[in-house]
Every structure is written in C-alpha cells, then in structure tokens.
C-alpha positions as CSV (number, residue, x, y, z in Angstrom):
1,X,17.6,-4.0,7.6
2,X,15.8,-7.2,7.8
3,X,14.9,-8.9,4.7
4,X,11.1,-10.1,3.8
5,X,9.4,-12.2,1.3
6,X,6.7,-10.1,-0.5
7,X,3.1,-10.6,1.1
8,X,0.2,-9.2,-1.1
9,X,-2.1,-10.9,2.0
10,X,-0.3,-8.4,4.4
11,X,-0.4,-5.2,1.6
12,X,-4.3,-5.8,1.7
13,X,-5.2,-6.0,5.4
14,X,-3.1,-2.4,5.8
15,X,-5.3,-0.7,3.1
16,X,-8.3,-2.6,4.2
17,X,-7.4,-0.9,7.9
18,X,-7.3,2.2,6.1
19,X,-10.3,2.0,4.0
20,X,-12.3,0.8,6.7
21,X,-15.9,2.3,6.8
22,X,-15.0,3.6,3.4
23,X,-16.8,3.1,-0.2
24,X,-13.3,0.9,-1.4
25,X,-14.6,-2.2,-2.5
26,X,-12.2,-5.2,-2.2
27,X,-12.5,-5.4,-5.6
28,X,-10.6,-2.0,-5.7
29,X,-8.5,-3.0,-3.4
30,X,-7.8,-6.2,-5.7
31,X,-6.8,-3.9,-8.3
32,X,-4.2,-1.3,-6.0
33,X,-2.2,-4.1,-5.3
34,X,-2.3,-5.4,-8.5
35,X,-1.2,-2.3,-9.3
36,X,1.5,-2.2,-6.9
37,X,2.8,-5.9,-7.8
38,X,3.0,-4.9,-11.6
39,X,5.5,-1.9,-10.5
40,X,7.7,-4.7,-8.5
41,X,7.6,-7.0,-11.8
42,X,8.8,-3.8,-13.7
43,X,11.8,-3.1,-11.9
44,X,12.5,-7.0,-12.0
45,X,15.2,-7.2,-9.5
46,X,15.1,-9.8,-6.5
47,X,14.8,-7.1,-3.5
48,X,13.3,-3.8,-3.6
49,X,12.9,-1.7,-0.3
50,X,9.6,-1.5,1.5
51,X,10.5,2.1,1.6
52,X,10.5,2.4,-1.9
53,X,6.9,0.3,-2.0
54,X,5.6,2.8,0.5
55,X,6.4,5.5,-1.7
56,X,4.2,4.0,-4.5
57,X,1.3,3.2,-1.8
58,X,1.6,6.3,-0.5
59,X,1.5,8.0,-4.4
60,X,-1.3,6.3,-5.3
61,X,-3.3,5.8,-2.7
62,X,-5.2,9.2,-3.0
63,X,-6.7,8.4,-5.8
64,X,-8.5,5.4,-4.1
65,X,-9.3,7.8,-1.0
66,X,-8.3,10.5,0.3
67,X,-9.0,9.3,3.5
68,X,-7.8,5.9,3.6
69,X,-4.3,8.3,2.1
70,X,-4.4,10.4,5.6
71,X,-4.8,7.2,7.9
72,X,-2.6,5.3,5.7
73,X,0.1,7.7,6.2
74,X,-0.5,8.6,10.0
75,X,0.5,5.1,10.6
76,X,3.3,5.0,7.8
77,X,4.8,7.9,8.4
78,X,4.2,7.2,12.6
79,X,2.3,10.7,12.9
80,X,2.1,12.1,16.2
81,X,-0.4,14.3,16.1
C-alpha cells in the first residue's frame, strides 16, 4: 500500500543477488532493466504496481538465466521450501 519512487539502483542489486556466481554480465544486466524501464515509459501513467513490475521481472528473467529466474523467484514469491 505504500507508495515508492522508481529505483533502477535497487532493480539492479536484486538481479545482481540473483545472478551472482552467474555468466550475467552487468552489461546484461544494463540492458534487463533497460528493458524493464522502457515497459514503465509505455504504459506512461504516474504509478504502476511493483506487483505488476515483478510480473515482467519475473517473465523475462529466464531468458537471462534460468537460475538467477529460480533464486529470483524464491525470494519474490517468499518460497519456503
């Protein structure tokens, strides 16, 4: 419910915790978030959910990695197990 200024800083140290140890340069990285800022631009409006950018991480993120994509979601989706 709380309301949040867009941080692409913040986007990149989550998928540089999940691409950790991985062959994701930051130069890919660079380009996911790029990615991910060009779909905000598109919708145009002022807010957007965080849910709703999760759901686009979480989309695309297995074509980065497929790892990064399981450790990215054990932590977004709070996996217990």
């Amino acid at each position: 419910g709380r309301r949040v200024a867009w941080d692409r800083g913040k986007m990149i140290v989550g998928l540089e915790k999940a691409c950790e140890k991985l062959p994701v340069s930051m130069a890919d990285l660079d380009r996911f978030v790029d990615n991910i800022e060009q779909r905000l631009q598109d919708i145009g409006g002022k807010e957007i959910a965080t849910t709703q950018v999760g759901e686009w991480v979480m989309e695309a993120l297995p074509e980065l990695d497929e790892v990064a994509y399981v450790r990215f979601a054990s932590v977004y989706r709070q996996f217990k197990d």
